[in-house]
LUMDREN-568658 format. One line per 10 residues: number of its first residue (from 1); for each residue z, y, x of C-alpha. Coordinates in steps of 0.25 Angstrom, whole numbers, plus 5000, padded with zeros to 4 digits. Each point is the difference from the previous one (the first is absolute). Layout:
NUM = Z,Y,X | ...
END
This chain:
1 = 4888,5207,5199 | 5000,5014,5006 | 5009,5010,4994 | 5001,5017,5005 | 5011,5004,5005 | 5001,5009,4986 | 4998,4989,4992 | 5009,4993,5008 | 5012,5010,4996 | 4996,4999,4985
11 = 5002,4986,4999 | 5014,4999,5008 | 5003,5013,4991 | 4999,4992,4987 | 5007,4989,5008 | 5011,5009,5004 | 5004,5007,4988 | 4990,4999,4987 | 5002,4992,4989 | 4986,4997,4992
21 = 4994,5008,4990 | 4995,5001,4987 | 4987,4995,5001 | 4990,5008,4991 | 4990,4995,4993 | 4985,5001,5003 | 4988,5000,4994 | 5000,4986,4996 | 5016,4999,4994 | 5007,4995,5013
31 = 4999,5005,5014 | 4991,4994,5013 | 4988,5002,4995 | 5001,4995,4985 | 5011,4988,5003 | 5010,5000,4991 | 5014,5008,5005 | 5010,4990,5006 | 5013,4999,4994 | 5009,5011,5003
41 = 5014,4996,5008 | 5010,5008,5005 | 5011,5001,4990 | 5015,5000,5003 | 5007,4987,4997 | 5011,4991,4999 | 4997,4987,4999 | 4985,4994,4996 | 5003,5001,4985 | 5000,5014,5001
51 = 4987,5001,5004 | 4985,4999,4990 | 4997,4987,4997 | 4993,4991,5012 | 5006,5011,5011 | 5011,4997,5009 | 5014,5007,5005 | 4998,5000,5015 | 5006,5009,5011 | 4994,5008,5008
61 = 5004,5011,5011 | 5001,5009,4989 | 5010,4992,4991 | 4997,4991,4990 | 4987,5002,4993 | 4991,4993,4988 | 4986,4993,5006 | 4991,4989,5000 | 4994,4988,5006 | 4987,5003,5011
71 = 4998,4986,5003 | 4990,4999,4987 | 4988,5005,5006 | 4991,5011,4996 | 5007,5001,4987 | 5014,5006,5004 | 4996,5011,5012 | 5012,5006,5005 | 5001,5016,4998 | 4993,5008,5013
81 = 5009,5002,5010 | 5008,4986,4995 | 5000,4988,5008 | 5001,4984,4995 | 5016,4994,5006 | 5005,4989,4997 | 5013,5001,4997 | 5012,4991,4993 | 5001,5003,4986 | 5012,4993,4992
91 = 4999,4989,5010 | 4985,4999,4999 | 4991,5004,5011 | 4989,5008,4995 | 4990,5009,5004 | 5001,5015,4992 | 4993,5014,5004 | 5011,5009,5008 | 4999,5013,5007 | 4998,4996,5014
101 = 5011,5010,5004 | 5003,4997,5015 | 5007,5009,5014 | 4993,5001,5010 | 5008,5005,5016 | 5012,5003,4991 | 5014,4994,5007 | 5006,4989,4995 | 5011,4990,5004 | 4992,4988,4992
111 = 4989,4993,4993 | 5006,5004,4985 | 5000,5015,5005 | 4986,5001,4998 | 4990,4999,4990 | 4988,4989,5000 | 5002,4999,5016 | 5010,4995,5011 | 5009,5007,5008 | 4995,4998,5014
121 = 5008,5005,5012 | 4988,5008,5007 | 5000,5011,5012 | 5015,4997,5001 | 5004,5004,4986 | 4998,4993,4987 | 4992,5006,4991 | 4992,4995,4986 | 4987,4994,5004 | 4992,4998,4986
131 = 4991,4988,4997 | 4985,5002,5002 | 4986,4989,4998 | 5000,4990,4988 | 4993,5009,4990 | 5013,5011,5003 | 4996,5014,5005 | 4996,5004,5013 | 5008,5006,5011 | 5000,5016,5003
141 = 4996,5006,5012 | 5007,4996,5014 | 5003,4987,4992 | 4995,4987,5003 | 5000,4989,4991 | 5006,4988,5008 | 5010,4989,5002 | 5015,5003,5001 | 5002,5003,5016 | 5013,4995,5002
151 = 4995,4986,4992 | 5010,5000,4990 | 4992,5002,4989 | 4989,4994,4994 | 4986,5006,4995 | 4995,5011,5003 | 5007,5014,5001 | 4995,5017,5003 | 5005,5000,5014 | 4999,5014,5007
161 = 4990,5004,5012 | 5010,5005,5008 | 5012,4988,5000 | 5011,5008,4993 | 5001,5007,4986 | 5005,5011,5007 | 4995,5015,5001 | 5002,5005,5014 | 4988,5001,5007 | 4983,5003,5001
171 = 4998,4987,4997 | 5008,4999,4987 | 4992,5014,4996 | 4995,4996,4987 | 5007,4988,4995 | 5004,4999,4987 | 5012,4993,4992 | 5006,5000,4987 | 5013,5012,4996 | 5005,5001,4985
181 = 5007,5012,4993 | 5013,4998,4993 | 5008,5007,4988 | 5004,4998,4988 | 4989,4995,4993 | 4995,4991,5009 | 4994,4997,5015 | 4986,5003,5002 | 4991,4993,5012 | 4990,5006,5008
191 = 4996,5001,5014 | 5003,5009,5012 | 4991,5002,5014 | 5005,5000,5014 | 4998,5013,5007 | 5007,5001,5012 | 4995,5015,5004 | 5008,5001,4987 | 5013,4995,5002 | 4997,4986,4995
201 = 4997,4993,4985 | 4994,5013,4992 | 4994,5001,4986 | 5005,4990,4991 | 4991,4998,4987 | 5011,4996,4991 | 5001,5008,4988 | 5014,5005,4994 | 5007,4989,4988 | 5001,5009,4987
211 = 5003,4996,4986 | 4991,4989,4994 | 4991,5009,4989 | 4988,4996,4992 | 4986,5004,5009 | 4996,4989,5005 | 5007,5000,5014 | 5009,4991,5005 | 5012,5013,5004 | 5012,4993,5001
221 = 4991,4990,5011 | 5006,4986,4995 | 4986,4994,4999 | 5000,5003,4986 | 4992,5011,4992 | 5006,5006,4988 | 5010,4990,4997 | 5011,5002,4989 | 4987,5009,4993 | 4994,4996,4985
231 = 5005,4989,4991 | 5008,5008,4991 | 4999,5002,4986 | 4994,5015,4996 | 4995,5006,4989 | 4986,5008,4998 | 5003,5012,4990 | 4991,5010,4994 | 4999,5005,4985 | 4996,4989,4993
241 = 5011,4989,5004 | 5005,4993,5014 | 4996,4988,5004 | 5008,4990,5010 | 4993,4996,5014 | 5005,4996,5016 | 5001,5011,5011 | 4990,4997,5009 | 4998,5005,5016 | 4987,5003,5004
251 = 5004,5004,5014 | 4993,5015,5002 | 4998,5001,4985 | 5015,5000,4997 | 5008,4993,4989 | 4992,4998,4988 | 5005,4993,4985 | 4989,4990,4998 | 4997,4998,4985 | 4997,5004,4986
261 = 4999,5015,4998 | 5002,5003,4985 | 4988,5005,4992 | 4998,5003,4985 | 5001,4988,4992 | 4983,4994,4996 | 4997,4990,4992 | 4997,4989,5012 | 5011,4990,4999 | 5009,5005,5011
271 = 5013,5007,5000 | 4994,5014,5006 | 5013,5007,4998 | 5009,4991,5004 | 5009,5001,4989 | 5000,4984,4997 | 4990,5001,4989 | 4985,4998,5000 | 4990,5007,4991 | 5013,5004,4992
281 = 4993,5013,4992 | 4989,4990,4998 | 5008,4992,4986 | 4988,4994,4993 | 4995,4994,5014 | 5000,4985,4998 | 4999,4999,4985 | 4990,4994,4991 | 4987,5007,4994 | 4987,4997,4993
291 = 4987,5006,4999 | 4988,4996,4988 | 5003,4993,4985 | 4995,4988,4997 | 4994,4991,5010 | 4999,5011,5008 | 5014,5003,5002 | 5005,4997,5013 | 5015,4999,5007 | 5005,5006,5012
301 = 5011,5008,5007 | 5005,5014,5004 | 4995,5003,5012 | 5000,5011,5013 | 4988,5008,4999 | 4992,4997,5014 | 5004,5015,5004 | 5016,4996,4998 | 5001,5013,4990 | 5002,4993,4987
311 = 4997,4986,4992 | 4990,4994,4992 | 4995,4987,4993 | 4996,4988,5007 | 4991,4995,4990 | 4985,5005,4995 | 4996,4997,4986 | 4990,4988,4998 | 4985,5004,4992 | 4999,4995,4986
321 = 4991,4988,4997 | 4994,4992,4987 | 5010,4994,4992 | 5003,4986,4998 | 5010,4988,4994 | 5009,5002,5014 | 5011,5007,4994 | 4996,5012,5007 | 4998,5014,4996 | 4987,4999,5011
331 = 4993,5013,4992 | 5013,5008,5003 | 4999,5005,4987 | 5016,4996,4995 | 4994,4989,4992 | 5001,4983,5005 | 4990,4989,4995 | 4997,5009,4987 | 4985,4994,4999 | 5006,4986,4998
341 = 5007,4999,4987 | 5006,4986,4998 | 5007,5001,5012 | 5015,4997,4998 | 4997,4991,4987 | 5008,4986,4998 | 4993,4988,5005 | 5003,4985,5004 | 4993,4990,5009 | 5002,4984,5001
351 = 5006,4989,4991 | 5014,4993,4999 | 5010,5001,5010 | 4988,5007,5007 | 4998,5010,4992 | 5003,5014,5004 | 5002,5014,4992 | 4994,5014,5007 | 4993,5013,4996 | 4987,5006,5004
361 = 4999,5005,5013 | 4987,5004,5008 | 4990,4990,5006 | 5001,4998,5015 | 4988,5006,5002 | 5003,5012,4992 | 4989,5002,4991 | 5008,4992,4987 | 5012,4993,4996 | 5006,4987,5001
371 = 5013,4994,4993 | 5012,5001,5011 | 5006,4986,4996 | 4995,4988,5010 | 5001,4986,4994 | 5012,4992,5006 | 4996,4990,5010 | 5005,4986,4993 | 5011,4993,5007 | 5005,4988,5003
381 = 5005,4994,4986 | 5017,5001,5000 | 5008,4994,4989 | 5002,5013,4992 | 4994,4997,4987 | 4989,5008,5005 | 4985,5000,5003 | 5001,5005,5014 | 4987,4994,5005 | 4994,5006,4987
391 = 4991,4989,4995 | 5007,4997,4988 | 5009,4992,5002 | 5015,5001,5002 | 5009,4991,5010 | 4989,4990,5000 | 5004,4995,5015 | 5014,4998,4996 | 4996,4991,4990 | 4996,4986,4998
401 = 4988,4995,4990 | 5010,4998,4990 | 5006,5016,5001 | 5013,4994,5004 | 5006,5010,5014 | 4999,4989,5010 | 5003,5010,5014 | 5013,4998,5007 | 5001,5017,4999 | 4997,4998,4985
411 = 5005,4987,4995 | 4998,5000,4984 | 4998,5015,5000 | 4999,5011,5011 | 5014,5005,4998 | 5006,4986,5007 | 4999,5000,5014 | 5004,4986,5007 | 5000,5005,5013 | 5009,5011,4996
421 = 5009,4989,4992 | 5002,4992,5013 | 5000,5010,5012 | 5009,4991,5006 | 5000,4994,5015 | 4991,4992,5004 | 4992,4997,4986 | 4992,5008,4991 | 4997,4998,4985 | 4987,4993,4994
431 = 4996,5000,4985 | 4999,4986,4993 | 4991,4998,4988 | 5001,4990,4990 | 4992,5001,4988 | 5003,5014,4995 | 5013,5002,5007 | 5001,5006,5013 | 5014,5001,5007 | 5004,5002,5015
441 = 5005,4992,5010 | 5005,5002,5015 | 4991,4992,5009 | 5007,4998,5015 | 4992,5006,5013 | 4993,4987,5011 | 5012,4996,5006 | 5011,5007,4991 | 5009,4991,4989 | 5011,5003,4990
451 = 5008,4990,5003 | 5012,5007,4993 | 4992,5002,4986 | 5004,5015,5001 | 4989,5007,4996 | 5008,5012,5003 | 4998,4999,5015 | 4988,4994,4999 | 4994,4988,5010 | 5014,5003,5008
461 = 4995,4988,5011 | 4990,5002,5012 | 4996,4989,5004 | 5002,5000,5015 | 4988,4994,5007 | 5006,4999,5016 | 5015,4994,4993 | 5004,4986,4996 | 5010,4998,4988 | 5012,4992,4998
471 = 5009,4996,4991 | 5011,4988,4997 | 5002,5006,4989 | 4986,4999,4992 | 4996,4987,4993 | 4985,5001,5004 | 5004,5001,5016 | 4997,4989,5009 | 4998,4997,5014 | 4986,4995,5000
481 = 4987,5004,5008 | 4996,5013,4991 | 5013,5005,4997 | 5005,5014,5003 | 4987,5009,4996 | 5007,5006,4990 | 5010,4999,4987 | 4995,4991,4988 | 4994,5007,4989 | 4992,5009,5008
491 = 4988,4991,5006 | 4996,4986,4995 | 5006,4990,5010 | 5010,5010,5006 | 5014,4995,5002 | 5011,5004,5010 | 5005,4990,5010 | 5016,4996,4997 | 5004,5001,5015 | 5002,5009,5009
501 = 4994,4991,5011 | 4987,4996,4992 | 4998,5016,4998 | 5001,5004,5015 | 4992,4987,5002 | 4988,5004,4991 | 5002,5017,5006 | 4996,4994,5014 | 4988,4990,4995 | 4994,5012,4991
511 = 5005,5010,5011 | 5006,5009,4989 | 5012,5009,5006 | 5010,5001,4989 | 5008,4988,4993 | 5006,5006,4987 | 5011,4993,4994 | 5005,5000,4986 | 5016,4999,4997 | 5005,4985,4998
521 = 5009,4991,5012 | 4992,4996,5010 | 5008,4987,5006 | 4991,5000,5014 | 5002,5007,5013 | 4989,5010,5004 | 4994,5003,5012 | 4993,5015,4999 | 4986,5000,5005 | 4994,5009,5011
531 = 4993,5010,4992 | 5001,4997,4986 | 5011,5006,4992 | 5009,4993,4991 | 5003,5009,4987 | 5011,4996,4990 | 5006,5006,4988 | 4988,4997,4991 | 5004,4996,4984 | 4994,4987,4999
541 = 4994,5003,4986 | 4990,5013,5001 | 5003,5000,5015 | 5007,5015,5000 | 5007,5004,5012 | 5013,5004,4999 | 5009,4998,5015 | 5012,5008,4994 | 5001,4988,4990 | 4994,4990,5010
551 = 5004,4985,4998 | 4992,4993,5010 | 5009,4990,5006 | 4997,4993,5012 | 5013,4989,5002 | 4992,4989,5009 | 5006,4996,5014 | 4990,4996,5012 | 5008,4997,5015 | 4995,5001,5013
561 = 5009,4995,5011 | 5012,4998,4990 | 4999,5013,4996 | 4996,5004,4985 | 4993,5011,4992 | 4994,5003,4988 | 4989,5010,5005 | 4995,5001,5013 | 4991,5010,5007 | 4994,4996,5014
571 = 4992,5007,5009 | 4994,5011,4989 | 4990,5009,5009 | 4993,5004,4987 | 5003,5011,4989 | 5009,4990,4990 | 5009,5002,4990 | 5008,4993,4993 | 5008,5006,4986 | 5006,5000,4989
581 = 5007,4986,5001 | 5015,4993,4998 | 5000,4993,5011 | 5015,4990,5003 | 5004,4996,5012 | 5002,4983,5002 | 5013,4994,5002 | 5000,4993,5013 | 5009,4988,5003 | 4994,4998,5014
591 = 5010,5000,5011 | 4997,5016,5005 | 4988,5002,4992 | 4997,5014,4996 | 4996,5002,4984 | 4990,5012,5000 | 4996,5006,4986 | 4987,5006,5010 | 4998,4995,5012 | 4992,5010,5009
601 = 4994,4998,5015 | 4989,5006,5007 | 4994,5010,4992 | 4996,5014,5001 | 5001,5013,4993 | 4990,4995,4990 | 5008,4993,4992 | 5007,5006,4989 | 5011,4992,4993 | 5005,5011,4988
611 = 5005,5000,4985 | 5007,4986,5002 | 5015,4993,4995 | 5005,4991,5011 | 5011,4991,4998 | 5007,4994,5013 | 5001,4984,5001 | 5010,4993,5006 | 4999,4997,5015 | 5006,4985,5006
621 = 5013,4998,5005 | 5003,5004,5015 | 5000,4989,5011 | 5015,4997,5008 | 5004,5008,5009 | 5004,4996,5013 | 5011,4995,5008 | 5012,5010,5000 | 5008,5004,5011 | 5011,4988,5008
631 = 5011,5000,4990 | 5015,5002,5005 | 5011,4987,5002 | 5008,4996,4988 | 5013,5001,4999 | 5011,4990,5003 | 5003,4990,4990 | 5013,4998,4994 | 5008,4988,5000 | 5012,4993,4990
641 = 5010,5011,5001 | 4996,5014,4997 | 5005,5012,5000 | 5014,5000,5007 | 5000,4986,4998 | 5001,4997,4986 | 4991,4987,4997 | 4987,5000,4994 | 5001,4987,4991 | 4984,5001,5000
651 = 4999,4994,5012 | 5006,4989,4996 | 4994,4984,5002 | 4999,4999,4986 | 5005,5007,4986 | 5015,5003,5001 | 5004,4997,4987 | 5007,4986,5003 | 4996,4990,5009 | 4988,4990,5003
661 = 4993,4991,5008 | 4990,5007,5006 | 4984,4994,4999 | 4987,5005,4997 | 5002,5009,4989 | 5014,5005,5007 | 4994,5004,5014 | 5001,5016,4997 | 4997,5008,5013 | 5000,5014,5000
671 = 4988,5009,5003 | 5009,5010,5007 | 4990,5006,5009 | 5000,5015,5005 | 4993,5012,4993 | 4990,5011,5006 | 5002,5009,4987 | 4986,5009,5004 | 4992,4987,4999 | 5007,4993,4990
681 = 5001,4985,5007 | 5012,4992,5003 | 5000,4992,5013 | 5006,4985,5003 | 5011,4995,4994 | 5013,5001,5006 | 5011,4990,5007 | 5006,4994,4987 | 5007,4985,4994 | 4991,4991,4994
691 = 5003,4988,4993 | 4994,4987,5003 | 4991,4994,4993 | 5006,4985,5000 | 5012,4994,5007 | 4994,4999,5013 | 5011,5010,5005 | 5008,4999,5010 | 5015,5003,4996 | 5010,5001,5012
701 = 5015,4999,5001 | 4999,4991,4987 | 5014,4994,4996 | 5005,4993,4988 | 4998,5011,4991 | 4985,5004,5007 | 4995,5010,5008 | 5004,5013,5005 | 4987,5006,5001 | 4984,4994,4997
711 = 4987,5006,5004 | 4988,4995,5006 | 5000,4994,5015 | 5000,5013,5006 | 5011,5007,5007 | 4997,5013,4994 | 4993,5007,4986 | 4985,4998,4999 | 4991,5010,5006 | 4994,5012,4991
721 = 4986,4998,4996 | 4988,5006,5005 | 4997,5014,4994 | 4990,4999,4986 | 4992,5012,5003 | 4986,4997,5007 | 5005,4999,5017 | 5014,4998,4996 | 5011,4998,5011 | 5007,4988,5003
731 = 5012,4998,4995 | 5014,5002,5005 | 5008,4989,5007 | 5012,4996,4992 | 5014,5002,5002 | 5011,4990,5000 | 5001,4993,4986 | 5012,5001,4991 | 5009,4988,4994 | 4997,5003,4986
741 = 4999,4988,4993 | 5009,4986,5000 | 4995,4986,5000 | 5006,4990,4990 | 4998,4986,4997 | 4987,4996,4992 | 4996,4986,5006 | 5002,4989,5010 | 4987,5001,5006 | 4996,5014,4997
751 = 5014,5006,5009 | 5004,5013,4993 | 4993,5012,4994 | 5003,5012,5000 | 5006,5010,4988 | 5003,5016,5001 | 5016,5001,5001 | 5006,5011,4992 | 5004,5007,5013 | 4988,5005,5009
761 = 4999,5001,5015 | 4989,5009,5003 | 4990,4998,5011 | 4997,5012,5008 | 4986,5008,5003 | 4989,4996,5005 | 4992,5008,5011 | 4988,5010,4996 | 4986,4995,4997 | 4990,5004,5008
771 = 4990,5011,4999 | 4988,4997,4991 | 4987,5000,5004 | 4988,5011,4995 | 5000,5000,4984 | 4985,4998,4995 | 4990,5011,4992 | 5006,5005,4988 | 4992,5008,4987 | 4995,5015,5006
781 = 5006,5014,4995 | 4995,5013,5000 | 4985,5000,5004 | 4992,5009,5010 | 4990,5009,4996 | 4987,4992,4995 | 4984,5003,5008 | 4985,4996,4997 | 4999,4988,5006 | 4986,4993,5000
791 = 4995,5009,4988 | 5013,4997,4992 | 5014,5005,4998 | 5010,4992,5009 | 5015,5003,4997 | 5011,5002,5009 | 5009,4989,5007 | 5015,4999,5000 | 5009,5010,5007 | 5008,4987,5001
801 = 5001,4987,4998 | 5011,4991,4993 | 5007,4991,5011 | 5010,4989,4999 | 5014,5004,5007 | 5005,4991,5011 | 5011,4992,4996 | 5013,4997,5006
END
């Protein structure tokens, strides 16, 4: 495109400086040639709420502005002299209209110094070079558009002919760049040309800032015309009221409030004066009104005369017509139905029940008179003592040939109801005739019994058809092939099974899911099923459920690995539940065998086990413990004389109340032993005299009068005993024996025997016993805490076990 150097300075005039302006309308309602006027931007702003609706806050050399989007097409032009940017709008990248303000050769020390350009260090200074090409404006004179020269930039910029931005010689005659005005109102672009016969830049276009006012000019040059102008409320005053409206710029022609101006009040439905009343001196507007008599009279309202001067009535008056039975004055002469006499006279129509009572009243067609009663249509016959399908009979279908009421609504007369006597659960009441006597009875629903005899409560039981019944405690149950369908006395052949067993047996062979059982003791141990519920509590008579009164007892005992339990639940994966039982625990008399009331083991969340008694049994007794810790030594045994020295007669041969022969039955020993006291055990006996059982002694130093001293051959006392205790020690070696006996004479051919004098020699001690040996296992004591073990409870073992104490 080829653009005049004057129409070049018009366009960098309105990029330098003009803000856009109000576009006026043409001949077809817009501008540019009839198209409709594009939205008009350019209003201060804040942020983007301040601005009308679909409009953005976006800034501009001028300061923050309202505007709107260009990259909609034809529909959204931007405002002549407005060029399409995008810019960053509240983070968003957007493309709005914005005065393509810009410098052109003014200095700058960067690119943010200059507007829509870069600042290019050109001719040795830096100066603003503005952007140029892409759809933007094209450059002035001794300008070409061009890439930056120092390569710094990129696209394309207004470069001057010359090489520098500068005015100082022939060759920059001519050139032009951008200057500005600055006061108090505002700063003002334009542009100046180089001269240098004049002294340098001369002429520059920009006009002076003044006060923004309301013409249509943009004075303060912020890129915005008129601003701060219209929007605020005003008044339209004259002598026949004021009426509210907005001040309104428009531009040349000045500050106008647009609105209402008052007028004299018409009749028009409008508020004309503003006063907040409408058609006020207008009272009977609106109100009902006739016009004709007779069938000619016709309705209407008050209302405006077309002109708006006064009111009149909506309604014309009708033309008279011929008269006829309509109840019509249709003559308009004040008279209705006056050829027709008999109208309004009593009359009836139909018989019975049917029959209705009326008066006169006109034909349908108008030219006569009918009766105004219609017949009754006969209905369905009620017991009402009436004829209600009027053919002359009454009640006839609640009666038998013989007239006696024979319905279950009417039993014997219409005023006894038997389904109203025996609303009760589960029955309904049915009327039974006999001869002439008609009374009601209740008559249970399929599958519904009285089982109590209650009639109050009606057929209580439901027969369950997915259960099985049992109960020990009915005299009809048994444990046959078709037990379990259901109590007696409800269907022929139906009888509960007596056990527990036989009911879950016959759940899983007619795959019903619930096993009910009725209150009784159930001697046998049950195993619940997977998926079929065992319900107890039932009374075993009308089979009512009551599991705060329940009596279900189950007391049997099943074991399994000498463990015992009276209900088990195994490997339940199904929804089960088992309820409303007394279930006691076994007594278990197996050697560690656990007694569980219910035993549970591999089952999941689905079975419920709720609303039950459990007793505990009895678990068996505990096993041995095992062997305790080594026991210590005994202690030293004590021999004849005791505590500083004083005899013991005890240890004597035999009894020391006189003297004997010793034998067999006076061969005493004592058991004298060591004691450990923490074990309780006494070791082997000690050194000590005995007395020989026969007279093979051997006396030594015999005389006349007999021995000195007898014992056995050996030189010393006897050796104590091995200890008692399991592992006992040996016992000690004897000591030197003591002359405590005399011999005297008792036969030729036996020598001497031996008698306890009445003055004792004591033998001393004899040495220690040896240590004894490990004690065995003794009864366990307090128990460890118990585990699982194999699916069952396993107890504890002994913190120790009982051991027997060396002896010594």
């Amino acid at each position: 495109m080829i653009i005049t150097s004057r129409a070049l300075m018009i366009a960098m005039l309105v990029a330098i400086g003009c803000g856009p302006t109000a576009n006026a309308p043409d001949a077809g309602g817009g501008t540019d040639g009839g198209k409709p006027d594009a939205p008009t931007p350019g209003g201060p702003c804040g942020t983007t709420s301040e601005c009308p609706t679909g409009q953005y806050c976006a800034q501009s050399p001028s300061g923050n502005l309202c505007t709107y989007r260009c990259d909609m097409g034809a529909a959204n032009p931007c405002p002549p002299g407005w060029g399409c940017r995008v810019t960053s709008i509240d983070g968003e990248q957007v493309s709005v209209c914005l005065p393509p303000q810009f410098d052109l050769c003014t200095s700058c020390t960067d690119d943010s110094k200059c507007q829509n350009g870069a600042c290019i260090n050109y001719g040795g200074e830096s100066s603003c070079l503005p952007a140029c090409g892409g759809g933007e404006l094209g450059c002035p004179p001794g300008f070409d558009c061009a890439a930056d020269p120092t390569g710094q930039h990129a696209g394309l910029f207004c470069v001057p002919q010359t090489g520098s931005c500068t005015c100082t010689s022939a060759a920059d005659d001519g050139m032009v760049r951008t200057c500005s005005t600055t006061n108090g109102f505002g700063t003002c672009l334009g542009l100046e040309t180089c001269r240098p016969a004049q002294g340098g830049w001369v002429g520059c276009s920009a006009p002076t800032a003044a006060a923004e006012a309301c013409d249509g000019t943009d004075n303060n040059c912020n890129g915005i015309i008129d601003e701060g102008f219209g929007g605020s409320a005003c008044t339209n005053t004259n002598a026949f009221g004021s009426c509210p409206g907005t001040s309104l710029c428009t531009g040349a022609g000045g500050l106008i409030c647009q609105g209402q101006v008052p007028k004299a009040e018409l009749c028009n439905g409008l508020d004309d004066n503003c006063d907040g009343n409408i058609d006020e001196i207008f009272p009977d507007l609106a109100t009902p009104c006739t016009q004709g008599v007779g069938a000619c009279r016709r309705s209407g309202v008050v209302r405006c005369t077309a002109a708006g001067d006064g009111t009149t009535c909506s309604a014309t008056a009708g033309a008279p017509s011929a008269e006829t039975c309509n109840n019509l004055d249709d003559d308009c002469d004040g008279a209705t139905d006056e050829d027709f006499p008999t109208k309004g006279q009593a009359c009836s129509s139909g018989l019975g029940q049917c029959a209705r009572q009326g008066t006169t009243v006109c034909s349908a067609s108008g030219t006569g008179t009918t009766c105004s009663a219609t017949a009754g249509t006969p209905t369905t016959d009620v017991c009402n003592l009436l004829d209600d399908d009027c053919d002359g009979k009454v009640d006839e279908d609640f009666r038998n040939a013989a007239g006696v009421y024979n319905q279950d609504t009417a039993c014997g007369s219409c005023v006894v109801d038997c389904t109203a006597i025996f609303a009760v659960p589960n029955a309904a009441g049915h009327c039974v005739v006999t001869g002439t006597i008609a009374s009601c009875a209740m008559v249970c629903d399929p599958g519904k019994y009285d089982l109590d005899g209650d009639l109050a409560n009606g057929c209580e039981f439901v027969l369950d058809p997915d259960a099985i019944y049992v109960s020990i405690s009915d005299a009809a149950s048994a444990d046959d092939a078709t037990c379990g369908l259901g109590p007696a006395n409800t269907e022929p052949g139906h009888h509960p099974c007596r056990t527990i067993g036989r009911g879950i047996a016959r759940a899983a062979a007619l795959n019903r899911s619930r096993i009910l059982v009725a209150n009784g003791i159930y001697d046998e141990a049950v195993a619940i099923p997977n998926g079929r519920s065992l319900l107890g509590g039932f009374a075993f008579d009308n089979w009512q459920r009551n599991i705060a009164a329940t009596d279900t007892n189950i007391v049997g005992s099943a074991t399994q690995a000498g463990h015992d339990h009276a209900v088990s639940a195994t490997n339940i994966s199904l929804p089960t539940r088992f309820e409303g039982f007394v279930v006691l625990g076994p007594v278990n008399t197996k050697p560690s065998g656990n007694s569980y009331a219910v035993y549970v083991s591999a089952a999941s969340t689905n079975l419920r086990i709720e609303n039950n008694i459990l007793f505990a049994g009895n678990g068996g007794p505990g096993g041995s413990g095992g062997a305790g810790a080594v026991g210590t030594s005994g202690g030293n045994g004590a021999g004849r004389i005791a505590n500083l020295g004083q005899a013991d007669t005890t240890y004597d041969a035999h009894n020391a109340f006189g003297s004997g022969a010793c034998n067999a039955s006076n061969n005493r020993q004592l058991s004298n032993g060591g004691t450990n006291p923490s074990c309780a055990t006494t070791g082997g006996a000690g050194g000590g005299n005995r007395c020989p059982a026969s007279t093979a002694s051997v006396c030594t130093n015999c005389g006349a009068n007999g021995c000195s001293s007898c014992s056995f051959t050996t030189a010393t006392s006897i050796d104590g005993f091995t200890g008692q205790g399991t592992g006992g020690g040996a016992g000690g070696v004897g000591a030197a024996r003591g002359s405590d006996m005399i011999s005297g004479p008792f036969a030729s051919n036996f020598g001497f025997l031996c008698y306890i004098p009445s003055g004792l020699t004591y033998g001393s001690d004899g040495s220690d016993g040896g240590a004894g040996g490990h004690g065995s296992g003794g009864t366990g004591c307090s128990a460890t805490v118990g585990t699982v073990v194999g699916g069952n409870w396993s107890g504890g073992v002994g913190a120790f076990g009982g051991n027997a104490a060396d002896g010594g």
